[in-house]
NUVEXPA-568565 format. One record per residue (C-alpha): residue number from 0; residue in three letters; y negated, x, z. Coordinates in steps of 0.2 Angstrom, whole numbers, padded with zeros to 4 digits. Each point is the difference from the previous one (the first is absolute). Layout:
% NUVEXPA-568565
    i   aa     c2     c1     c3
  NUM  Ala      Y      X      Z
...
END
This chain:
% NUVEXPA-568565
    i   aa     c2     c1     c3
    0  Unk  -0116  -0045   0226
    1  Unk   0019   0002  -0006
    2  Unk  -0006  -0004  -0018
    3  Unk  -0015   0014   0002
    4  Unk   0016   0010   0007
    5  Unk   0011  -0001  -0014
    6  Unk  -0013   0002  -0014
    7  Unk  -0006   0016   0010
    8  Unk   0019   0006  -0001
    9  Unk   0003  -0004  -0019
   10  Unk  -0017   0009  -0006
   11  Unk   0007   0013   0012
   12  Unk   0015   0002  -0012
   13  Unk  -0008  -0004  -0015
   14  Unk  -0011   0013   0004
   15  Unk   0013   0013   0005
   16  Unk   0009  -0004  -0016
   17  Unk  -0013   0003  -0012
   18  Unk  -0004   0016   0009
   19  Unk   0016   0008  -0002
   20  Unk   0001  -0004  -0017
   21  Unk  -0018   0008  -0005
   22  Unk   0008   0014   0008
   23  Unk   0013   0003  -0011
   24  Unk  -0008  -0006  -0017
   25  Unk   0014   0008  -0009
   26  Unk   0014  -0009   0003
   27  Unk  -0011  -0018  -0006
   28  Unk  -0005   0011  -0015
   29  Unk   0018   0005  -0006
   30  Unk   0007  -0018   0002
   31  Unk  -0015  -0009  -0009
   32  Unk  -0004   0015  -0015
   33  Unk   0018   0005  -0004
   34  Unk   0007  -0016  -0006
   35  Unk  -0013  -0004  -0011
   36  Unk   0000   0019  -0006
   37  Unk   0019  -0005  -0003
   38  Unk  -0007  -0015  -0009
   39  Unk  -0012   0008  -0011
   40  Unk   0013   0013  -0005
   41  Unk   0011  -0016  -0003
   42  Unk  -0011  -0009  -0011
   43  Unk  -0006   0014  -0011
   44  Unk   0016   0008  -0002
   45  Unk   0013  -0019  -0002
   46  Unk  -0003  -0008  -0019
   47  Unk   0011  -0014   0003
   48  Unk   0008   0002  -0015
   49  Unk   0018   0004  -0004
   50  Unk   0003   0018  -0010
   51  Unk   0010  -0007  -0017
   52  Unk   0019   0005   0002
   53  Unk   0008   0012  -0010
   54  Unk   0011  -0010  -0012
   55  Unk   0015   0005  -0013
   56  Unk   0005  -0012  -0012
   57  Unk   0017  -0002  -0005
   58  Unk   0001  -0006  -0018
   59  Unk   0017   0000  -0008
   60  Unk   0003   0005  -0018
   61  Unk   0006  -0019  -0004
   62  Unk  -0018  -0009   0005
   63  Unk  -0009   0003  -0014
   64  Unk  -0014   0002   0011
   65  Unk  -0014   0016   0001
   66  Unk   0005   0017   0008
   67  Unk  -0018   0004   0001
   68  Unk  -0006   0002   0017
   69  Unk  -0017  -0005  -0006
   70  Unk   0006  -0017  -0005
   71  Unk   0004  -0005   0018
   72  Unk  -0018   0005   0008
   73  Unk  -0006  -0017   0001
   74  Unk   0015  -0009   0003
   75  Unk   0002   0000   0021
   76  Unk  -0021   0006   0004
   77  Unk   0011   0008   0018
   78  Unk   0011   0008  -0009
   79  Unk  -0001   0018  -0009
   80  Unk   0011   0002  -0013
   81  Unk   0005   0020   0000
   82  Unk   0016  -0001  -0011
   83  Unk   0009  -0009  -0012
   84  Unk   0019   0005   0000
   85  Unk   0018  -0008  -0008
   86  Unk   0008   0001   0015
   87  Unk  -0001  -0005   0018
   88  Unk   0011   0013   0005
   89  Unk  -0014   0013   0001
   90  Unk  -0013  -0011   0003
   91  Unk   0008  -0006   0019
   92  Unk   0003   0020   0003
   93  Unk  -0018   0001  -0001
   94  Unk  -0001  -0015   0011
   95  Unk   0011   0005   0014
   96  Unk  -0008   0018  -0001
   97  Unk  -0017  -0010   0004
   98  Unk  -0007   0007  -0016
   99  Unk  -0007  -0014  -0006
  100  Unk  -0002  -0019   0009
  101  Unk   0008  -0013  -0012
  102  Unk   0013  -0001  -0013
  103  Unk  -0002  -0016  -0012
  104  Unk   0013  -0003  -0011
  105  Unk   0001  -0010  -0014
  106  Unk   0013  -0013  -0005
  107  Unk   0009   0004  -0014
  108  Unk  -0002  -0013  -0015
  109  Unk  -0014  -0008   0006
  110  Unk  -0007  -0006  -0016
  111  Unk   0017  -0009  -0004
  112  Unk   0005  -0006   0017
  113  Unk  -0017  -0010  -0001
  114  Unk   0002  -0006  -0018
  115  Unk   0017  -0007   0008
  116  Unk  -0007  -0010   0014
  117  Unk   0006   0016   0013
  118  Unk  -0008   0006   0015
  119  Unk  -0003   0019   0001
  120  Unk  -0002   0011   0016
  121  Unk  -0012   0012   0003
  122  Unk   0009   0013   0014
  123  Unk  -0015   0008   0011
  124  Unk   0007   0013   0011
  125  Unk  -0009   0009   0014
  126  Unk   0004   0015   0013
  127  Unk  -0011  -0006   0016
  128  Unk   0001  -0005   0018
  129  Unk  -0018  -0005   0002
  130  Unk   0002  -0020   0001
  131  Unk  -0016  -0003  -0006
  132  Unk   0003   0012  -0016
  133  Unk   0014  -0010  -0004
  134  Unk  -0010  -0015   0002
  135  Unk  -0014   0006  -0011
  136  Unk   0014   0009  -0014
  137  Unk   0009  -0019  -0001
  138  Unk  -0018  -0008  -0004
  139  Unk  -0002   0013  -0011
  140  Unk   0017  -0003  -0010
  141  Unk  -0004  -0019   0000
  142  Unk  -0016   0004  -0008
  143  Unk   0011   0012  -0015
  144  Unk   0012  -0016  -0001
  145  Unk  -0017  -0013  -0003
  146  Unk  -0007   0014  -0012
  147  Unk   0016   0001  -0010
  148  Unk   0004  -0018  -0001
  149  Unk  -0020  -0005  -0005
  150  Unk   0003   0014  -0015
  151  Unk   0018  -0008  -0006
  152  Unk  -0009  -0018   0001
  153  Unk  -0015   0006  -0010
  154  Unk   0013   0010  -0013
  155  Unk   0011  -0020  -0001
  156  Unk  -0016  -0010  -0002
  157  Unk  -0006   0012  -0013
  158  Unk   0016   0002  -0009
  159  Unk  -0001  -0021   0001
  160  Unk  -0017  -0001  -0007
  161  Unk   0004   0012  -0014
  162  Unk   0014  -0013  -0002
  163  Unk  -0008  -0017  -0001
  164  Unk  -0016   0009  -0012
  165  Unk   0014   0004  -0012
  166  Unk   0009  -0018  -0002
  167  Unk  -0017  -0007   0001
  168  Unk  -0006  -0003   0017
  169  Unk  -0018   0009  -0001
  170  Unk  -0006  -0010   0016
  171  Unk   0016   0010   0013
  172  Unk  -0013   0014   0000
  173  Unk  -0012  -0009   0006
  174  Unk   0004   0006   0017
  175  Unk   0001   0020   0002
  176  Unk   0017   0008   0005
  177  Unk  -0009   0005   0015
  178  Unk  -0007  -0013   0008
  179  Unk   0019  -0009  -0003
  180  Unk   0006   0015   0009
  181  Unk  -0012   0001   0014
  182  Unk  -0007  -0018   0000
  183  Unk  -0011   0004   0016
  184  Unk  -0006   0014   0010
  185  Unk  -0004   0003   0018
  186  Unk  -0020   0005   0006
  187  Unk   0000   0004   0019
  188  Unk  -0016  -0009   0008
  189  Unk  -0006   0006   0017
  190  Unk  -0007  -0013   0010
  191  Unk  -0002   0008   0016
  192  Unk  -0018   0004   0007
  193  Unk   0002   0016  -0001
  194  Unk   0009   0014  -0009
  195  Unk   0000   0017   0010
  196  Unk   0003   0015  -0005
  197  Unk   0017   0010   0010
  198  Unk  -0014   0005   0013
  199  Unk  -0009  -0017   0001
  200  Unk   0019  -0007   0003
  201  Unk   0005   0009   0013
  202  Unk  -0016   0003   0009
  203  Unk   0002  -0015   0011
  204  Unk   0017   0004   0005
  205  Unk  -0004   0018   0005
  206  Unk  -0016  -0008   0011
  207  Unk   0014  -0009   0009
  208  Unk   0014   0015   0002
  209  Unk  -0016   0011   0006
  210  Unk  -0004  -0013   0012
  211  Unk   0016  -0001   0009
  212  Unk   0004   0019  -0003
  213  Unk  -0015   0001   0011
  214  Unk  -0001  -0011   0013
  215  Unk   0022   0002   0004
  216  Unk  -0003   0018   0000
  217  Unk  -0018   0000   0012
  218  Unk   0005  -0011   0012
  219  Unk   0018   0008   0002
  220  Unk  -0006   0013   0002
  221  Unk  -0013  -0001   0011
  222  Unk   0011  -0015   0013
  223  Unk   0014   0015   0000
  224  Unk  -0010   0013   0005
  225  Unk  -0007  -0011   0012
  226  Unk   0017  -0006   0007
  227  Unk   0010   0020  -0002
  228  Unk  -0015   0008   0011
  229  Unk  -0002  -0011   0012
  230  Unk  -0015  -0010  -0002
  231  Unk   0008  -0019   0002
  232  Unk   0007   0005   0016
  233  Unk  -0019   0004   0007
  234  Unk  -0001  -0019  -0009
  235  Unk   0013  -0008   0014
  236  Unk  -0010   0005   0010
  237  Unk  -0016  -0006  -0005
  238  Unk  -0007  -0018  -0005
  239  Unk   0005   0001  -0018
  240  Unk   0011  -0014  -0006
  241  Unk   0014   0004  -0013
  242  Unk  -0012  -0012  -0012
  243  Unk  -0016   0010   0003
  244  Unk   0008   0016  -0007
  245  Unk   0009  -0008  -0013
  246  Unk  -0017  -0010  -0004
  247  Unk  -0009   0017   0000
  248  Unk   0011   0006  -0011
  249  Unk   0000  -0012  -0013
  250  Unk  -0020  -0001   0000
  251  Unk  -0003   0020   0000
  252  Unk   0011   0002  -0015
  253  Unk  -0003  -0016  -0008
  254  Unk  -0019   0005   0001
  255  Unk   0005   0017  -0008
  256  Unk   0010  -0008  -0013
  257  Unk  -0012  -0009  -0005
  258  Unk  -0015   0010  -0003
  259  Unk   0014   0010  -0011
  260  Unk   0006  -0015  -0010
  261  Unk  -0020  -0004  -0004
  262  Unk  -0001   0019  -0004
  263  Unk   0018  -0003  -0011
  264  Unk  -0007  -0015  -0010
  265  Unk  -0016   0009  -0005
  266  Unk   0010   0015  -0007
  267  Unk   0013  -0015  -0010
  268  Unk  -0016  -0008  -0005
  269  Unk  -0005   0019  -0009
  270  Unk   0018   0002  -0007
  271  Unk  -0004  -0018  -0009
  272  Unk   0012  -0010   0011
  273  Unk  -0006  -0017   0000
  274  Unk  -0003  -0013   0017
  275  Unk  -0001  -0019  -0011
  276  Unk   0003  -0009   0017
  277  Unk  -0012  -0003   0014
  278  Unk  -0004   0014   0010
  279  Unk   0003  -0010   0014
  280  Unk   0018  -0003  -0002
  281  Unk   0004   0016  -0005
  282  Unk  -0008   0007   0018
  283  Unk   0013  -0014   0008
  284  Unk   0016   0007  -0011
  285  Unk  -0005   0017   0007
  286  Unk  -0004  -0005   0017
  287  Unk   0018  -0008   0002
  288  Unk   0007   0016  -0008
  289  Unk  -0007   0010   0012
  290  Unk   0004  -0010   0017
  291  Unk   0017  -0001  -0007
  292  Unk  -0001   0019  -0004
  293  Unk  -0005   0005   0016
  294  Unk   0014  -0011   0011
  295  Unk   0012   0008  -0012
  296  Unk  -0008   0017   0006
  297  Unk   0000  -0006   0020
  298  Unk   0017  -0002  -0004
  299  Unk   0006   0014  -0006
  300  Unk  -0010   0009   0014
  301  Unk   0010  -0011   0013
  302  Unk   0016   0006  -0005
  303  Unk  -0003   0017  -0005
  304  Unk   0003   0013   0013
  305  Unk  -0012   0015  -0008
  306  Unk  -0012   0001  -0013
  307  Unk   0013   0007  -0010
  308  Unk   0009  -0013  -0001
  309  Unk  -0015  -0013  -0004
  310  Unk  -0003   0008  -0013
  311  Unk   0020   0000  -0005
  312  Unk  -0003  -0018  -0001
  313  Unk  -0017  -0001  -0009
  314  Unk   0005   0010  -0014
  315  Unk   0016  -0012   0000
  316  Unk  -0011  -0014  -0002
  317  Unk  -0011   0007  -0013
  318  Unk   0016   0005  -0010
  319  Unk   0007  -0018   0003
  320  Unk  -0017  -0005  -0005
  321  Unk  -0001   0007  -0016
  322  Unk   0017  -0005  -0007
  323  Unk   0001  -0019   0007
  324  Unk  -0017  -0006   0002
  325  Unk  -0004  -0002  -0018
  326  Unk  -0010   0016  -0001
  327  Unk   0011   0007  -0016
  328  Unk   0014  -0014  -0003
  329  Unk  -0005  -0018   0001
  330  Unk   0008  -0010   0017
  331  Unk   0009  -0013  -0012
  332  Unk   0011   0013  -0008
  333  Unk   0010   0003   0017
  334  Unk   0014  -0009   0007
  335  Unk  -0007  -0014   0013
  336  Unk   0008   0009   0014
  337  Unk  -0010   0016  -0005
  338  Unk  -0014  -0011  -0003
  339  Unk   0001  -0007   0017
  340  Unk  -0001   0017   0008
  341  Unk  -0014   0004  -0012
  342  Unk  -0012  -0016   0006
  343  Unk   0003   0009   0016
  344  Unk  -0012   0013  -0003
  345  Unk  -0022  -0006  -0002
  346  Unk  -0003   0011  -0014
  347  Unk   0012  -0010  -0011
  348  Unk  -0011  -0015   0004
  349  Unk  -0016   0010  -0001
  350  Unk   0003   0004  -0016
  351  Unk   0006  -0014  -0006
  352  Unk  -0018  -0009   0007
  353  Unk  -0011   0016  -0003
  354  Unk   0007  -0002  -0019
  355  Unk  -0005  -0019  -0002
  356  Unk  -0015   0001   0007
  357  Unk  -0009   0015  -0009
  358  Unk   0009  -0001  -0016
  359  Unk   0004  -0020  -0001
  360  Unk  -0016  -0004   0008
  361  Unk   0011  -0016   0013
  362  Unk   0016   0002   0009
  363  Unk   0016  -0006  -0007
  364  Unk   0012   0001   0014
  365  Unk  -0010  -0006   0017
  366  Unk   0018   0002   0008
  367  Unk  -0004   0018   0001
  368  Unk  -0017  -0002   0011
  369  Unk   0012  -0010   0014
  370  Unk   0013   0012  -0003
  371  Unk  -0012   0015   0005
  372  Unk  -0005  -0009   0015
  373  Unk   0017  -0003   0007
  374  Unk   0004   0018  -0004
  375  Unk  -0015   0005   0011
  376  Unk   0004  -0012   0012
  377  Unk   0020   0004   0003
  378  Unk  -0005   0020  -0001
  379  Unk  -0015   0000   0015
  380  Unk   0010  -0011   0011
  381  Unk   0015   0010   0000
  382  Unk  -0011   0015  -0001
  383  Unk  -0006  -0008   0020
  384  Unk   0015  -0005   0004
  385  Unk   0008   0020   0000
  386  Unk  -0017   0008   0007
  387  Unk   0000  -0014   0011
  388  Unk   0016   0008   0009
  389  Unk  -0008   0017  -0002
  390  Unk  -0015  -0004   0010
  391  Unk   0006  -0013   0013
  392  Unk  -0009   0006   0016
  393  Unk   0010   0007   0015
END
């Protein structure tokens, strides 16, 4: 009889739930078709590919080398050379004015410092407070310096070659100048399963930020309007257990979030994002994703003393969510005390498991599986522990 009870009580939530919801179709609709209109409009508009920066070359009059911009064009393949001038005078005007990107300039006497065993620099200087552009400016410069040095070592083993024919050495050229100056050369092989496309890449992890967008934000809402307009007080006085509505909760939504997640795969699967692993696990990934959404909604809802501010904290986790969980920068790159806080939130390890399944086709990291479970678990039982105190009978 208590177990027909409580099963009557649940579907009575459940049913409640999913009613209120069909209601309101709107509000399912924005959070669901939005981030993947915002993904669409992401992939088609991102190339991935790093616009050339403008360059001037500084060549002095003492080099001997060319002051035609021309020459340059395939020196550094990041790099566009807009000028050649004497002086670096003008050329760091420009720089600082913002102008142009980079000013290279050339050592002086390169050609007889190297004829007499001396190291030459090549000064790179850049006007930028993007980390990453100075970053991707000093790769570029290294790449100049490797370019430069390949030339002067094809230029010596020619000279030498030319050398050894004249006193009589025929067999020195039996090697090319540029194969002594470049004796190997790199070929990048991709062994991974799968080589997405910018959409196919992120797909997976905009399946998990829409799942826990969703469920935070449904049941946040719909436990604080309960609590603000005085529906857990009619539940003191009734036979509903702090677990039952909880419970409810977590099925109604979890129920909801699933059909939408099956609905969400379907569309990825249109957009050519792949799923290599078994469907099966990939169900589990969500599944855990979801229940630790949802306490991390049921807690938000606990604390939160209007709907207002539920969704205050919702869209805090959504913005903490999209710069620490992976979603744009990968999780290694932070300090480990950001990384700890980041391993709080279940979208990083939903996307970290949503990614190895569907694109790698096994899981990599188990650790992230245990890690969502604990989350959910912690999150539901405080999540009881304060509505517990809410809805202790008188």
């Amino acid at each position: 009889m208590l177990a027909l009870q409580f099963l009557t009580r649940q579907l009575a939530f459940v049913g409640k739930e999913l009613v209120e919801v069909v209601r309101r179709p709107g509000a399912v609709l924005s959070l669901v078709i939005g981030p993947f209109l915002i993904m669409a409009l992401f992939g088609s508009g991102y190339t991935g590919i790093r616009p050339p920066l403008r360059t001037i070359l500084v060549v002095p009059p003492d080099t001997g080398l060319s002051t035609d911009a021309a020459t340059y064009r395939d020196v550094a393949p990041g790099l566009d050379i807009v000028d050649v001038v004497p002086a670096a005078d003008a050329a760091e005007a420009r720089l600082r004015a913002r102008t142009v990107d980079v000013v290279v300039i050339a050592p002086t006497d390169l050609t007889g410092r190297f004829a007499a065993g001396q190291q030459s620099t090549i000064e790179v200087r850049i006007n930028t407070a993007d980390p990453v552009g100075q970053a991707h400016a000093g790769f570029l410069a290294a790449q100049l310096a490797n370019e430069v040095n390949e030339r002067l070592i094809e230029t010596a083993a020619a000279e030498g070659g030319e050398y050894a024919l004249s006193a009589g050495r025929p067999e020195a050229l039996r090697i090319p100048a540029r194969v002594i100056a470049a004796p190997t050369r790199s070929e990048l092989v991709n062994v991974a399963p799968s080589e997405p496309g910018v959409v196919s890449y992120f797909g997976p992890a905009v399946l998990a930020l829409v799942l826990q967008h969703l469920a935070v934000t449904l049941v946040s809402l719909s436990l604080v309007r309960e609590r603000t307009s005085g529906i857990i007080e009619l539940f003191r006085i009734s036979p509903i257990s702090t677990v039952e509505v909880i419970l409810g909760k977590v099925l109604a939504f979890g129920l909801l979030a699933a059909a939408i997640a099956v609905g969400t795969l379907a569309l990825l699967g249109e957009l050519g994002v792949p799923t290599l692993g078994d469907p099966v696990h990939l169900a589990g990934v969500l599944g855990l994703l979801l229940v630790a959404s949802l306490g991390l909604g049921t807690l938000i809802a606990v604390v939160s003393d209007s709907e207002r501010q539920a969704v205050q904290l919702s869209l805090l986790v959504l913005l903490a969510s999209v710069f620490f969980s992976g979603f744009v920068l990968n999780v290694d790159e932070f300090q480990p005390e950001v990384r700890g806080v980041a391993y709080l939130l279940p979208v990083t390890h939903g996307i970290r498991l949503a990614q190895d399944v569907m694109l790698h086709g096994w899981i990599n990291a188990p650790w992230h599986a245990a890690a969502l479970a604990g989350i959910a678990a912690g999150l539901l039982f405080a999540s009881w522990v304060l509505l517990r105190r809410g809805m202790t009978r008188l």
